[in-house]
N, C-alpha and C positions, 0 to 999 in steps of 0.2 A: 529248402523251399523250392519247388517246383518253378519256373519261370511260366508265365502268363503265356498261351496259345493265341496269338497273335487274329488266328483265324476263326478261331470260334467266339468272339466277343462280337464282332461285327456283327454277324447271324443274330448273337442274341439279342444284342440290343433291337434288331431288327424283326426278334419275333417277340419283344416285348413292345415295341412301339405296335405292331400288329394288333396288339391281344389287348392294350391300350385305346385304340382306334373302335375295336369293337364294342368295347363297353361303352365308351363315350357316347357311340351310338345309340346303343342301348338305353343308355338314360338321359340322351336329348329327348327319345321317341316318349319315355315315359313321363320326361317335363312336358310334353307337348298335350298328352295323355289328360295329366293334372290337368292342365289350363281348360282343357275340354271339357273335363268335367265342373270345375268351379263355373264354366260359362253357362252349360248346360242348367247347376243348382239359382243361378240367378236369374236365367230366364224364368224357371220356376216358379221362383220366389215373386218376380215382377206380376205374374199371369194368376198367383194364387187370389181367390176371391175371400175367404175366411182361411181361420187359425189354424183350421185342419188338415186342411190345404197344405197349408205352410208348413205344420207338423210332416205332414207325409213326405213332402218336397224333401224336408231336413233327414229324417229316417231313411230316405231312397240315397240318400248324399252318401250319407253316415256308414251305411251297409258297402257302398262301392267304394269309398275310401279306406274302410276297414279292408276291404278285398284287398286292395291294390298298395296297402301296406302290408299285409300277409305275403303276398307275392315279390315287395321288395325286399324283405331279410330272406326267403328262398333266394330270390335271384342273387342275392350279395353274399351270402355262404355258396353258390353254385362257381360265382367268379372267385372267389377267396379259395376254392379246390382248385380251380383248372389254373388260375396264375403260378399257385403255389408249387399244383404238381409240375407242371412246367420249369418254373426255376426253383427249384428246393436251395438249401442252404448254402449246400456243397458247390453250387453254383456264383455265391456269393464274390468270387475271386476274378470273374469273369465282368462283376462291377463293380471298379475299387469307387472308394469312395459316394457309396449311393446307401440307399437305406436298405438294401440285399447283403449289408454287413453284418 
């Protein structure tokens, strides 16, 4: 067994806390996203005068929330590639004890 590179662990971890940092981002922006939208369907909802209204408020909701769940399993198979390709298995040695085992 090879002995552990003292020098390239450091890096990693540091371009895994990186690539961590961006996603988080990521999906603050998109919790922020949600909130926007659920505020927006309630104003809606407040200001409808009849059922149809209300209908259409909910179908306008419904259609953007389907969206913006379509684009969350893209975006989470997009990072599920680029983490991966980044630290493939073979890298696993590089964090003992972490879930890259």
């Amino acid at each position: 067994m090879k002995p552990q590179d003292p020098t390239k662990a450091p890096s990693s971890h540091a371009e895994f806390l990186v690539a961590c940092e961006r996603v988080a981002h990521i999906w603050k922006e998109r919790a922020q996203c949600e909130a926007a939208l659920w505020a927006t369907f309630r104003a809606k909802l407040t200001d409808t005068r009849d059922f149809e209204e209300a209908l259409q408020a909910y179908a306008d909701f419904s259609a953007h929330r389907m969206q913006m769940a379509a684009d969350d399993m893209r975006r989470l198979f997009e990072e599920y590639q680029d983490i991966t390709g980044r630290f493939p298995a073979g890298k696993s040695k590089l964090f003992p004890n972490s879930l890259f085992v």
